[in-house]
C-alpha positions in Angstrom: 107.2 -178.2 -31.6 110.0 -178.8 -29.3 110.7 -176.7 -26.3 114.9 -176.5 -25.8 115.0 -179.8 -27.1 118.2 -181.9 -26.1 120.1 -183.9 -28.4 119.8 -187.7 -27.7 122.9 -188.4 -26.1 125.1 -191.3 -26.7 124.5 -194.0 -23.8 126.8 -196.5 -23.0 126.6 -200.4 -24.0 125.6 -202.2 -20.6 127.2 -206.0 -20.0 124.3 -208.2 -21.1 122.0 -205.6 -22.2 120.7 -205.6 -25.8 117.7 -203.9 -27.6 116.4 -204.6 -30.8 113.6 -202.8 -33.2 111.7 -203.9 -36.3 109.4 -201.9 -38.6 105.9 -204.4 -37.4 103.8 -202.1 -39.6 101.5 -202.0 -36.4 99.7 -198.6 -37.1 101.7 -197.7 -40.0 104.9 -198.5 -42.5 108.0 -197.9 -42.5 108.5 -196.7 -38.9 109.8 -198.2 -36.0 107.1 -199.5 -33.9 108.3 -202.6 -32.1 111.2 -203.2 -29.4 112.7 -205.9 -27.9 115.4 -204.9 -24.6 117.0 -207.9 -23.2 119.0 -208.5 -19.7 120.7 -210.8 -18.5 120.1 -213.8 -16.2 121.8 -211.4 -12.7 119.4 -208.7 -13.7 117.0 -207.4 -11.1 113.5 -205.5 -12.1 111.6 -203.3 -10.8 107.9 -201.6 -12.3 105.5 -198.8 -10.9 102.8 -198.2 -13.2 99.4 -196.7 -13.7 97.0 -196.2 -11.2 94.1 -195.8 -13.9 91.3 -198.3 -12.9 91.0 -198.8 -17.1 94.9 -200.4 -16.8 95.9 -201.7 -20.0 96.1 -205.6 -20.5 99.6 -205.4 -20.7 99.8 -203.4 -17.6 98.0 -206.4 -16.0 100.4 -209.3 -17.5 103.3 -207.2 -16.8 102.2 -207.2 -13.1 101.9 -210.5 -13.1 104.7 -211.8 -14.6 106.7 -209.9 -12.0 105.4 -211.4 -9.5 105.3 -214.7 -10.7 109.3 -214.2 -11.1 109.5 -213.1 -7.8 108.0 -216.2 -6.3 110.5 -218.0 -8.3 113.5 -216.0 -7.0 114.5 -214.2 -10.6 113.3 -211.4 -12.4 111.9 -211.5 -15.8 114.7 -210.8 -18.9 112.8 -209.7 -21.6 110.8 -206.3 -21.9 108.9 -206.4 -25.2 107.1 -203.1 -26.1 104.5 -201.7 -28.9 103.3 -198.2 -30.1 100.5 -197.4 -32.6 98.0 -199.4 -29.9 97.5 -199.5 -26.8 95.7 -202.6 -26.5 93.6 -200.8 -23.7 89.9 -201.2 -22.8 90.1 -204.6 -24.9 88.5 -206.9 -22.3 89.6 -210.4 -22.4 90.7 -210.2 -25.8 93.0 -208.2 -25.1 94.9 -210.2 -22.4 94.8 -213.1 -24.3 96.7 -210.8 -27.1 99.2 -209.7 -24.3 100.3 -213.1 -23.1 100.1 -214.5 -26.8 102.7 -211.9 -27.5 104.6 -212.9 -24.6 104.6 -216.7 -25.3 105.6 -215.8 -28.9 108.6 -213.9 -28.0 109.8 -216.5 -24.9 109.1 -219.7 -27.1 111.6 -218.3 -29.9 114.0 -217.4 -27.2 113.6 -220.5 -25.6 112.3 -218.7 -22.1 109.3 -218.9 -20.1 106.3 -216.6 -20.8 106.5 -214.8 -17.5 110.2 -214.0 -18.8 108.6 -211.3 -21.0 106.9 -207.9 -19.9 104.9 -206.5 -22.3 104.2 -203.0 -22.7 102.0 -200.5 -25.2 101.3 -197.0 -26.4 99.0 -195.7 -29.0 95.5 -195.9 -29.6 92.9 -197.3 -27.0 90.0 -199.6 -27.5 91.2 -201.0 -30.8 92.5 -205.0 -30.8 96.6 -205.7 -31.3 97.0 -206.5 -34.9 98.5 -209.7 -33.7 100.1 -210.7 -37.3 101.7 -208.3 -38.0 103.4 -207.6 -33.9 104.3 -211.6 -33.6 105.8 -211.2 -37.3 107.8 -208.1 -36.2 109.6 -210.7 -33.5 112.3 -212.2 -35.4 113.2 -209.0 -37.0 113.8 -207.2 -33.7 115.4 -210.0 -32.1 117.8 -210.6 -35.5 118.8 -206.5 -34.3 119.9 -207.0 -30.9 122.5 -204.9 -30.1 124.1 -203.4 -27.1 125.7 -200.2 -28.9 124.7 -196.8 -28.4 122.7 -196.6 -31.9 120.7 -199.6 -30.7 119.3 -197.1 -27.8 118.5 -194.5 -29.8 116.6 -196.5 -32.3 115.2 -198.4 -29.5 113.8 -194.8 -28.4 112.5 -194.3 -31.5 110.5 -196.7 -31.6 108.7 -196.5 -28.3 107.2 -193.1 -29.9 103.5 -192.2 -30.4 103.0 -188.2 -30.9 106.2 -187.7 -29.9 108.5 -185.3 -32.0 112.0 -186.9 -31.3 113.6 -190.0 -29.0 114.4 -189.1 -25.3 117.5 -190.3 -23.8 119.5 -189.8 -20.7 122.3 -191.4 -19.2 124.5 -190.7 -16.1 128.0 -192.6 -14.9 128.8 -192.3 -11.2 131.9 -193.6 -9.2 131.3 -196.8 -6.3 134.3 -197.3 -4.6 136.5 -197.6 -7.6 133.9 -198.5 -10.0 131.8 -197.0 -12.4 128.9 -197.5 -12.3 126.5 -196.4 -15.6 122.6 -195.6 -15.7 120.8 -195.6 -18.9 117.4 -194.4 -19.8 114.5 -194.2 -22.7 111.3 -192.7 -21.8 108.3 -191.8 -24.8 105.4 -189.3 -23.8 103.9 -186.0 -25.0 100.5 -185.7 -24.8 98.0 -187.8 -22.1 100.2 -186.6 -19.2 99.2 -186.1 -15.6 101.6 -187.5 -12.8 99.8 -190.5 -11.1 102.4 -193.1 -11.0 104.9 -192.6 -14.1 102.3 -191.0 -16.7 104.4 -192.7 -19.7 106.6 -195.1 -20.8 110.3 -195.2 -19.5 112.9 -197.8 -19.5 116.1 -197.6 -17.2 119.2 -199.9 -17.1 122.0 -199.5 -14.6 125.1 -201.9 -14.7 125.2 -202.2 -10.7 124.2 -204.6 -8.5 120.9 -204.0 -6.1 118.5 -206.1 -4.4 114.9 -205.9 -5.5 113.5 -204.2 -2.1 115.7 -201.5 -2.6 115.7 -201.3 -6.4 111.6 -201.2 -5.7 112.0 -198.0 -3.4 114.8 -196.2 -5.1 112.2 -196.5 -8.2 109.1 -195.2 -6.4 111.4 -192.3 -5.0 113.2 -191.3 -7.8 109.6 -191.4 -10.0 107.9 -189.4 -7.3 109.9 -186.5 -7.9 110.0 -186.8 -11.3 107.7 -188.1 -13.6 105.0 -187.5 -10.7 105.9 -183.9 -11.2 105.1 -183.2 -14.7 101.7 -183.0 -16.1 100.7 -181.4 -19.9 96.8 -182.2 -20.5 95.6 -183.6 -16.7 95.0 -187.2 -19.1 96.4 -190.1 -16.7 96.8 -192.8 -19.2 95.5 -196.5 -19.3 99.3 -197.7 -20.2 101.6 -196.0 -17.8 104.6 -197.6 -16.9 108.1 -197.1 -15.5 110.6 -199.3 -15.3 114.1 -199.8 -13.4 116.4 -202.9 -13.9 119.6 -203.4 -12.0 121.2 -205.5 -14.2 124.0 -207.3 -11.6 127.1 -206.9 -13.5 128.8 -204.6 -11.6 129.1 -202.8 -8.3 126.8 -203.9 -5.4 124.7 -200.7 -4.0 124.0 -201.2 -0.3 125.5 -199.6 2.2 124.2 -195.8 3.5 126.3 -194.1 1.7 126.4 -196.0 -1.6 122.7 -196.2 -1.9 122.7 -192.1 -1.3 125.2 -192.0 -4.4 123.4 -193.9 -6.4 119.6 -192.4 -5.4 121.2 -189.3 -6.4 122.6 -190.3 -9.9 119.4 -192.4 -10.5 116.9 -189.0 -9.7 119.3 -187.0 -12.2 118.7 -189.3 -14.8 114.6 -189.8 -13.8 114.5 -186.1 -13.6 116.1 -185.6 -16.9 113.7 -188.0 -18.7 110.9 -186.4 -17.1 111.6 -182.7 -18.2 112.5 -184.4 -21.9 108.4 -185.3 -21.9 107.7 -181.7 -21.3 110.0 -180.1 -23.6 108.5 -182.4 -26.6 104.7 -181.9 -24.9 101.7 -181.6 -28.0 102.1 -178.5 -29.3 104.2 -176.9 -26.8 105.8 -173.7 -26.9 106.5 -173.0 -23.3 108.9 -175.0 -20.8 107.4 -173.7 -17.1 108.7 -174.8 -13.8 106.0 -174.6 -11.1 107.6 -173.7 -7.8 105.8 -173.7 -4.5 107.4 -172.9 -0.9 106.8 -172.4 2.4 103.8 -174.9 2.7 102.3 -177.0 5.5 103.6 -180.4 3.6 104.7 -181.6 0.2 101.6 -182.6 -0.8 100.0 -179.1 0.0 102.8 -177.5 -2.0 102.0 -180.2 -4.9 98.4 -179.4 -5.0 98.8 -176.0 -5.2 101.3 -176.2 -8.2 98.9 -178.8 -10.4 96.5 -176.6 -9.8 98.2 -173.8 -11.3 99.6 -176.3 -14.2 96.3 -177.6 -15.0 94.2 -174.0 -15.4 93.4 -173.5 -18.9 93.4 -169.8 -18.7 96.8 -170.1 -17.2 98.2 -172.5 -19.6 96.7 -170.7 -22.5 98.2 -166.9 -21.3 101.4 -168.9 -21.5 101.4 -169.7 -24.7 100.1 -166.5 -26.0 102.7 -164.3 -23.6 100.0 -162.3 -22.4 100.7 -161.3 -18.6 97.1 -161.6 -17.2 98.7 -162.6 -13.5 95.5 -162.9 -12.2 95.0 -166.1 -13.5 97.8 -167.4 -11.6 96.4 -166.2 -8.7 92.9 -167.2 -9.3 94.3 -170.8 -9.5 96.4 -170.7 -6.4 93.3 -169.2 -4.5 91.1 -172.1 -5.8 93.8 -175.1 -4.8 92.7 -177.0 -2.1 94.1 -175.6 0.9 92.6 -175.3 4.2 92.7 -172.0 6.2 94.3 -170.2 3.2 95.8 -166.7 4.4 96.3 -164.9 1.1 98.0 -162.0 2.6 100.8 -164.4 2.7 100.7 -165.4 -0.4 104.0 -164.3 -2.5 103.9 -164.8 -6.4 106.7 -164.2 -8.6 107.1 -164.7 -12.5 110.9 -165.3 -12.8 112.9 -162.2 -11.6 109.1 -159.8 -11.7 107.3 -160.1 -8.8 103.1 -160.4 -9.1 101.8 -160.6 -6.3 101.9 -160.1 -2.4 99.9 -158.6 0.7 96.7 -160.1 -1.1 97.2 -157.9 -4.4 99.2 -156.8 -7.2 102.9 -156.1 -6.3 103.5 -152.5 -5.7 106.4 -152.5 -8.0 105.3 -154.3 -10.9 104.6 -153.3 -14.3 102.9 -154.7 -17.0 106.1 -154.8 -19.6 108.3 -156.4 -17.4 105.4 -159.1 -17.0 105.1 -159.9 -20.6 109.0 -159.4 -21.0 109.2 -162.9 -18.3 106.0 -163.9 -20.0 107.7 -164.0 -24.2 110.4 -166.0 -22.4 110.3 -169.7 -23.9 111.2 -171.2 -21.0 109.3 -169.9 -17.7 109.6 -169.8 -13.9 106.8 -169.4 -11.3 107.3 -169.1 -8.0 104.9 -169.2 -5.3 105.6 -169.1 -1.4 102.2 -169.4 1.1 104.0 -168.0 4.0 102.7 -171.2 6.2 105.4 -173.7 6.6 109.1 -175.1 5.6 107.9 -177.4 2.8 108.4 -177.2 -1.2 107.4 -179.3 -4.3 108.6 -178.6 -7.6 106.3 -179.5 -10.7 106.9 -178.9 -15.2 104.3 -178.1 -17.3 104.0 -176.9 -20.8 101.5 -174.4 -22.4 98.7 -175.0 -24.2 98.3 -174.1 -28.2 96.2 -174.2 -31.2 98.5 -177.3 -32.1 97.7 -179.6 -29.2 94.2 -179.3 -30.2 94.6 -180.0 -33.5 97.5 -183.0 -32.6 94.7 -184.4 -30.7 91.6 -183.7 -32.9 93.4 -185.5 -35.8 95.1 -188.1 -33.4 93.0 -191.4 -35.1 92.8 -189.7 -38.6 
């Protein structure tokens, strides 16, 4: 079930942006499982994906094809994605299958191969039913549309276990322009930050070279979809993708490029929390926050290891305020010279733990009171240093574990 979940808002048309679906019949009927987002010739792209050693094929191509661009001065226009397979841990089949699809798409759009990206989501190890995908590319291209309904559908069909599209959008002023960022992302099981731990798909109408549009990405997705995590799976298929699409204001000076980082991390951030709130089975929206650490990546370890116990993630779900697990997880993280007596836990307004123990005012109803709460705070200070790190996580139920056991079935 969905935790809070959010409406799917209506985004924007963007100049030269169009997105089209078709029903491919790739895993099964009558849903939408192929989509085709085009920009135009001005667009910039930028990618960050998986760091999994198992990378998909189309995680490979898609690489590729980027740089190949690059050495050629453009950017590729096409993004062509797939659910119901992941067309992962395929071997050379299953790059041949990538850039077949790609060479499909660009010869019926009159483009060159490396003009298309190819992404996938859905089941691994099982070969792209290639008739059916390269027949589903006419029908999404006879859909292209720029409207608002086209990037909801487009959403749609980006989905695996996924309960309901995710969409954000944000519009921001540059000098006296607007400027507009759209987004899509698709995740909710197979999640642990590592790079982008999904797919996403983000559009802005402004104007940024591909240096900066590569680091904006990379620090936008750091503090976002590097920050959640439901199941500790880093997938084979993980990709996120930014594309400045050069129709409208140019981002470069100081101050416009702070502007726009911010507006871009809202709508990152947003997508991000979206994955969480439709996570497998979830009932339980939980922000991890960790203070007063060394570094950021001391304050991160310590909240993934919170976000990743079991015994934590299943007291969650079943409102039982056994604290102790929270503090068993914190004590485990890896931490050097740990002084525990420092150590401040706190469960939304309740305070667990401090001087090394229970908290001399708490109370066991005003634990499970925090605890019934559907969407959940924890706060943890270490008492050793200035830095913070903020991480989402869900619970974990009897329905993930049956979403997953019948996942194939």
């Amino acid at each position: 079930m969905a935790v809070g979940s959010i409406p799917f808002p209506a985004l924007a048309p963007l100049d030269g942006v169009r997105l089209g679906v078709a029903m491919a019949g790739i895993k099964k009927p009558n849903r939408r499982d192929l989509v085709v987002i085009e920009l135009p010739e001005t667009a910039t792209v930028s990618g960050v994906f998986t760091r999994n050693a198992f990378c998909a094929a189309p995680v490979v191509v898609a690489k590729q094809h980027i740089e190949q661009c690059r050495e050629q001065g453009r950017s590729p226009r096409y993004w062509l994605i797939n659910t119901g397979n992941a067309n992962a841990g395929t071997g050379e089949t299953g790059l041949r299958d990538a850039r077949a699809s790609c060479a499909a798409l660009a010869q019926q759009l009159g483009v060159s191969e490396v003009d298309v990206l190819p992404f996938s989501t859905g089941v691994i190890g099982e070969p792209l039913p290639m008739e059916r995908l390269l027949a589903g590319l006419a029908p999404a291209l006879e859909s292209l549309s720029s409207d608002s309904a086209a990037w909801e559908q487009a959403g749609q069909g980006i989905l695996t276990t996924d309960t309901r599209a995710k969409g954000a959008t944000v519009t921001l002023q540059i000098g006296e322009q607007t400027v507009t960022i759209n987004g899509i992302t698709k995740g909710s099981g197979m999640i642990k930050p590592n790079m982008a731990t999904m797919l996403g798909f983000v559009v802005t109408d402004a104007a940024i070279e591909a240096p900066l549009l590569d680091s904006l990405l990379r620090e936008t997705v750091d503090r976002s979809f590097n920050c959640i995590t439901v199941d500790s799976d880093t997938s084979t298929n993980d990709a996120c993708m930014l594309a400045a699409t050069g129709t409208g204001a140019r981002i470069a000076d100081e101050g416009q490029v702070a502007v726009f980082r911010n507006a871009l991390q809202r709508v990152m951030t947003e997508l991000a929390q979206a994955i969480i709130r439709d996570a497998e089975g979830a009932t339980k929206f939980v922000t991890l926050q960790v203070g007063e650490a060394k570094s950021r990546e001391e304050a991160l370890d310590v909240a993934f290891t919170v976000a990743h116990s079991p015994l934590v993630k299943t007291a969650l779900y079943a409102s039982d305020a056994n604290w102790g697990r929270i503090l068993a997880a914190v004590g485990r993280a890896p931490v050097n010279d740990f002084d525990v007596n420092r150590v401040v836990i706190d469960l939304g307004e309740v305070r667990l733990v401090e001087h090394g123990g229970r908290a001399a005012g708490y109370t066991e109803a005003a634990g499970s009171a925090e605890m019934a709460q559907s969407e959940i705070t924890i706060r943890i200070n270490l008492g050793r240093g200035d830095e913070s790190a903020t991480v989402w996580t869900s619970d974990l139920s009897h329905d993930y574990v049956s979403i997953n056991a019948d996942y194939r079935s």
